[in-house]
NUGU-692219 format. One record per residue: x, y, z of N, C-alpha, C in turn; residue in one letter; residue number from 1. Coordinates in steps of 0.1 Angstrom, whole numbers. Layout:
[[X Y Z] [X Y Z] [X Y Z] "A" NUM],
...
***
This chain:
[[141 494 -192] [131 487 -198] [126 497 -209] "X" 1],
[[129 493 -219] [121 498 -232] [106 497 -236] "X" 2],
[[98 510 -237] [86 509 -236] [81 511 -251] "X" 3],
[[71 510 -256] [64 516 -270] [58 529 -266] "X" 4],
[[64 535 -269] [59 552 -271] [41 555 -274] "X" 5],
[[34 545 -280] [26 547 -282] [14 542 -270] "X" 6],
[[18 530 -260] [9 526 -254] [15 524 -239] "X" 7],
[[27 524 -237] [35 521 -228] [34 511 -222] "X" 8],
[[34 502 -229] [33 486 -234] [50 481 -231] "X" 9],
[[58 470 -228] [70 468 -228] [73 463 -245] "X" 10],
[[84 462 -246] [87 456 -262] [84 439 -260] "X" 11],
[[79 434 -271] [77 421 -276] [91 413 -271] "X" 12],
[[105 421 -277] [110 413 -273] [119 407 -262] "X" 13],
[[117 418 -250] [119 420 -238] [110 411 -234] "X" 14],
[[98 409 -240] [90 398 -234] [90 382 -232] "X" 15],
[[93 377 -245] [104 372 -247] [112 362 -239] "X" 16],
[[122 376 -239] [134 372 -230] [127 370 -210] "X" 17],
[[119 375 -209] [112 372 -197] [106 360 -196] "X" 18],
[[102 356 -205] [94 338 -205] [102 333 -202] "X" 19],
[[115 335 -214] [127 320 -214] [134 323 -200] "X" 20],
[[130 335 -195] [143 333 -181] [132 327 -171] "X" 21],
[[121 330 -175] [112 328 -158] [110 308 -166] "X" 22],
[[108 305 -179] [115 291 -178] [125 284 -176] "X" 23],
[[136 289 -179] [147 284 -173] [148 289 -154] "X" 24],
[[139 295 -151] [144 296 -138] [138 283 -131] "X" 25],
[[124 278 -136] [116 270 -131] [119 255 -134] "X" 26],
[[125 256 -146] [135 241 -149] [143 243 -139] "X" 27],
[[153 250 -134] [163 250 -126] [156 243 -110] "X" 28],
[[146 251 -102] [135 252 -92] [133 236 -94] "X" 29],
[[129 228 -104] [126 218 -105] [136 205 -103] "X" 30],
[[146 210 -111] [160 205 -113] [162 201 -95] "X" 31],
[[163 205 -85] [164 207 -75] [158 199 -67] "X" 32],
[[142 200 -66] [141 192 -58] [140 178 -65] "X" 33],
[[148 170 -48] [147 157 -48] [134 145 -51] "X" 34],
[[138 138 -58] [125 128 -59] [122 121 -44] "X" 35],
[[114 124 -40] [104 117 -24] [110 100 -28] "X" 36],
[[110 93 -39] [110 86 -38] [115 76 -51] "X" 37],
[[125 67 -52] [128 59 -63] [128 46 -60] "X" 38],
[[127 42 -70] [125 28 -68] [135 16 -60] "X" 39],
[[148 22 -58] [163 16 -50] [154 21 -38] "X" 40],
[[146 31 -32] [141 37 -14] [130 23 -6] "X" 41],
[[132 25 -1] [122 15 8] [113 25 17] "X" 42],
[[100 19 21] [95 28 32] [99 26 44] "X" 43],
[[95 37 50] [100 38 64] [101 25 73] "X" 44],
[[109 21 78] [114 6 85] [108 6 99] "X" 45],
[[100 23 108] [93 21 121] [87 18 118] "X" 46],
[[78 15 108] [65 8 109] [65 -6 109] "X" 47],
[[64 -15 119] [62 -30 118] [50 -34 122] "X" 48],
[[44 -45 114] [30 -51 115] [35 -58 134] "X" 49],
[[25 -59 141] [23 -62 152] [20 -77 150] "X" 50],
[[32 -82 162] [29 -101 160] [22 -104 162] "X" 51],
[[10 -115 164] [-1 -118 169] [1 -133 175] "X" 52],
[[-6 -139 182] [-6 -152 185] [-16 -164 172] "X" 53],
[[-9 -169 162] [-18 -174 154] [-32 -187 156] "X" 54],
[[-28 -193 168] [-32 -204 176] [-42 -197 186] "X" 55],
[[-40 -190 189] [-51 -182 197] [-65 -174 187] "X" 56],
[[-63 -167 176] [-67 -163 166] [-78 -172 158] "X" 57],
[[-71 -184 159] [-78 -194 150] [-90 -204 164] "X" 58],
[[-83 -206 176] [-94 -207 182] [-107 -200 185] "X" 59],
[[-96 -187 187] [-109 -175 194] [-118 -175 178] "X" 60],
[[-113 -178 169] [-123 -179 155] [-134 -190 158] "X" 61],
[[-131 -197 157] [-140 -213 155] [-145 -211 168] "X" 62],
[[-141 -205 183] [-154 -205 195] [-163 -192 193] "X" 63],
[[-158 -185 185] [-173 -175 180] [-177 -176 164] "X" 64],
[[-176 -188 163] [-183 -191 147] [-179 -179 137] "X" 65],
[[-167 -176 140] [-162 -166 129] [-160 -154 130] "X" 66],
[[-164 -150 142] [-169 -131 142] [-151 -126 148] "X" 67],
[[-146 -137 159] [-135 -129 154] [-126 -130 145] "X" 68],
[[-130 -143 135] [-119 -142 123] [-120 -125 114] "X" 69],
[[-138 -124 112] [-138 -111 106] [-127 -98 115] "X" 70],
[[-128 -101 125] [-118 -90 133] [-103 -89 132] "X" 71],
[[-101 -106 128] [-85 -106 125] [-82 -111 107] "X" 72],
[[-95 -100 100] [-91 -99 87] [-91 -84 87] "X" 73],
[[-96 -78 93] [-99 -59 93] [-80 -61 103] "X" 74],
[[-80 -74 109] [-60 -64 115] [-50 -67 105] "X" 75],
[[-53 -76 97] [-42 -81 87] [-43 -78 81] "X" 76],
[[-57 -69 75] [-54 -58 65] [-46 -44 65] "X" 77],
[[-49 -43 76] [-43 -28 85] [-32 -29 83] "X" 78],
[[-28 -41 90] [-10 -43 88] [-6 -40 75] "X" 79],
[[-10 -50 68] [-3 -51 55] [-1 -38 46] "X" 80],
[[-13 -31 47] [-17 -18 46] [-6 -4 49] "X" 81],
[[-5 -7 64] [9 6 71] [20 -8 67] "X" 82],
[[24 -15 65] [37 -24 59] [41 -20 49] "X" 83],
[[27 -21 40] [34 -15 26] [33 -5 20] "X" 84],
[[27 6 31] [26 16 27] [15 25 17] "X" 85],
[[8 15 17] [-6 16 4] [-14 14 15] "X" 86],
[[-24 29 11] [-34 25 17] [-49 25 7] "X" 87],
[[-54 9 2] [-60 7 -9] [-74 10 -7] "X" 88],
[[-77 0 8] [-90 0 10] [-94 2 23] "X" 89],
[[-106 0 28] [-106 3 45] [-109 -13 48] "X" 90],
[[-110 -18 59] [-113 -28 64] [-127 -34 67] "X" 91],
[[-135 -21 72] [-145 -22 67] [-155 -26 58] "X" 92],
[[-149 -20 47] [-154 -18 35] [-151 -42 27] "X" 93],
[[-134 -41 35] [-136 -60 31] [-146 -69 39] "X" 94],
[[-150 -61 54] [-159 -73 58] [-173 -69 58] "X" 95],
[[-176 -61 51] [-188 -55 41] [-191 -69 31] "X" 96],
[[-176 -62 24] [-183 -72 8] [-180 -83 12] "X" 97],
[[-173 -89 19] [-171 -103 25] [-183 -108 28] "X" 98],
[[-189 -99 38] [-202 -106 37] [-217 -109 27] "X" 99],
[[-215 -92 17] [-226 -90 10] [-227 -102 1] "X" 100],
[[-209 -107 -2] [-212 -116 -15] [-206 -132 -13] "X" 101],
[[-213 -132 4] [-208 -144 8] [-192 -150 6] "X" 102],
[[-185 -139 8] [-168 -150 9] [-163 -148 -5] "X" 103],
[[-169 -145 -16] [-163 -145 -29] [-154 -130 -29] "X" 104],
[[-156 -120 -26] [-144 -109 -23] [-132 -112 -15] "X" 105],
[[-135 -123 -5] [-127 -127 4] [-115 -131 -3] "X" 106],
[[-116 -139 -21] [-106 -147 -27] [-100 -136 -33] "X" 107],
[[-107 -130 -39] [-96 -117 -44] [-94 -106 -31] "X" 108],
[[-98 -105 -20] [-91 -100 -11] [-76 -108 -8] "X" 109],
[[-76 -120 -7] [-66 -129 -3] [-55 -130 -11] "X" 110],
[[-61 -127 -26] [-47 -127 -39] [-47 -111 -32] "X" 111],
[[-45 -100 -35] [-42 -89 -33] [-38 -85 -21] "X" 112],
[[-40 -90 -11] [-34 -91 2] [-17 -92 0] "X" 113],
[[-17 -108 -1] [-5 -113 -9] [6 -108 -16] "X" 114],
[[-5 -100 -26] [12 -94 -36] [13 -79 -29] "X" 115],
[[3 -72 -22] [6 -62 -16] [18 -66 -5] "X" 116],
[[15 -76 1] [27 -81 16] [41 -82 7] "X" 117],
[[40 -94 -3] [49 -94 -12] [54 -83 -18] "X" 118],
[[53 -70 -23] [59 -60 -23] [64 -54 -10] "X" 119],
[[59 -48 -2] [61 -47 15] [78 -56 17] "X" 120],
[[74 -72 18] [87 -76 19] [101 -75 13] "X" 121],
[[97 -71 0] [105 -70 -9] [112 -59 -10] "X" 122],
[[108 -44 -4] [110 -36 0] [117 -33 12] "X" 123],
[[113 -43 19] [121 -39 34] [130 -53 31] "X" 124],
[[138 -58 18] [146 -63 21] [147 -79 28] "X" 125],
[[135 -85 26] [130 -97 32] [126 -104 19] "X" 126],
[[126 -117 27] [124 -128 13] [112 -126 10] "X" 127],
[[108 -121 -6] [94 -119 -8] [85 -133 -18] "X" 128],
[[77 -136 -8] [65 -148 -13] [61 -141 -22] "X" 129],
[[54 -150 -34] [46 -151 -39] [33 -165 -42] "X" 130],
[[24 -162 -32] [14 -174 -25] [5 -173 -28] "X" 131],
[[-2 -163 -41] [-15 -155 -41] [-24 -168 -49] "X" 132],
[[-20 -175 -55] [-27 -185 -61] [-30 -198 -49] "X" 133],
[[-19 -194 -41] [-15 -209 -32] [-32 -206 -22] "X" 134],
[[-30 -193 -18] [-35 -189 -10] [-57 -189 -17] "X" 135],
[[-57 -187 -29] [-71 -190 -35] [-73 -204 -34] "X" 136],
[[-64 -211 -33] [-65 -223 -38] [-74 -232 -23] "X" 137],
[[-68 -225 -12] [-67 -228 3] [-83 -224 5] "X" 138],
[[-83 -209 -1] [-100 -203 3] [-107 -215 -6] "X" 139],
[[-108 -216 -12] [-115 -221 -22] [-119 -240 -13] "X" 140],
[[-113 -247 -11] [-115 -261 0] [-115 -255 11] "X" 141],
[[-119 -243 14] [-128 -243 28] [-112 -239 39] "X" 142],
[[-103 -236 38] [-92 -229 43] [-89 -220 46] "X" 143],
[[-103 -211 51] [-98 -197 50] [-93 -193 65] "X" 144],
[[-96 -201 77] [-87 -195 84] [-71 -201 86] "X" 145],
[[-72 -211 76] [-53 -212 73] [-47 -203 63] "X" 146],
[[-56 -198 48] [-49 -183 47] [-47 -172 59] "X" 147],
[[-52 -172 68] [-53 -163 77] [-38 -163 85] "X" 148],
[[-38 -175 88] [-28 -179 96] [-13 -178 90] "X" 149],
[[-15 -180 78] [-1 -176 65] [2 -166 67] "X" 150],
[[-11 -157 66] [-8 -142 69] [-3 -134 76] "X" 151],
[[-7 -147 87] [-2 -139 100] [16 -143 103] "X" 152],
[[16 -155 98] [31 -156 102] [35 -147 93] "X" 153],
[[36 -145 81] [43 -135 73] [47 -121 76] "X" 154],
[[35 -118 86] [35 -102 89] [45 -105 103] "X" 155],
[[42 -116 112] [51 -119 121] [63 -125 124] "X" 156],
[[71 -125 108] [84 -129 107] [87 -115 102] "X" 157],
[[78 -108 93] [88 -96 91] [87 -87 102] "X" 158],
[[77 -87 113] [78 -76 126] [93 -82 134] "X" 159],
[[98 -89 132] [108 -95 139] [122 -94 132] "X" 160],
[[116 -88 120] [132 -82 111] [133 -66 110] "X" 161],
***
């Protein structure tokens, strides 16, 4: 290593040559690892949303004036949530604003549900819906525990693939 006589400083252009190698070493380092993920990968296939019984769901809804539908919107979120791998919001947090703004979060909960599952399916290789309007349309004339029930078959045709 060539020093300056004066300060014992290395040369400028030994320095240099130490950038471009410690960059090309680190392009290399990079060059290497694998991407976690492209868009041909799917997520992991042990995770399947758990089936539920939909006819049981919707009674046990309507004989507690709704408190357990709130409970089997915090599970169909969860699901769809470990399904597709996004974890966007908590459950809590939808039967919060569900309630604060009377049901109106509920419709854009219901579209985003939707195209969240719809990627999910589409990923793991299953026929992917797109229902998110079908599904406003349903909240909207007082249907919301038959969005519920969409939901649930969807999550329980793909636990079964």
């Amino acid at each position: 290593m060539e020093t300056n006589s004066s300060n014992n400083m290395p040369n400028s252009n030994e320095n240099q040559q130490n950038s471009n190698n410690n960059f090309s070493m680190n392009a290399s380092i990079l060059e290497e690892i694998p991407n976690l993920r492209t868009e041909d990968s799917a997520p992991d296939n042990s995770i399947k949303p758990a089936p539920r019984s939909i006819p049981g769901w919707i009674i046990g809804s309507i004989l507690t004036c709704g408190l357990l539908g709130l409970v089997w919107v915090a599970l169909i979120n969860n699901d769809v949530q470990e399904f597709s791998g996004r974890k966007t919001r908590s459950s809590a947090a939808v039967i919060l604003f569900s309630i604060i703004t009377c049901g109106i979060y509920g419709i854009y909960w219901t579209y985003v549900t939707s195209q969240e599952l719809s990627y999910a399916e589409n990923n793991n290789k299953l026929i992917a819906k797109d229902e998110g309007i079908l599904y406003i349309i349903l909240w909207l004339i007082g249907g919301s525990l038959i969005v519920f029930a969409l939901l649930q078959n969807r999550l329980n045709i793909a636990s079964k693939n």
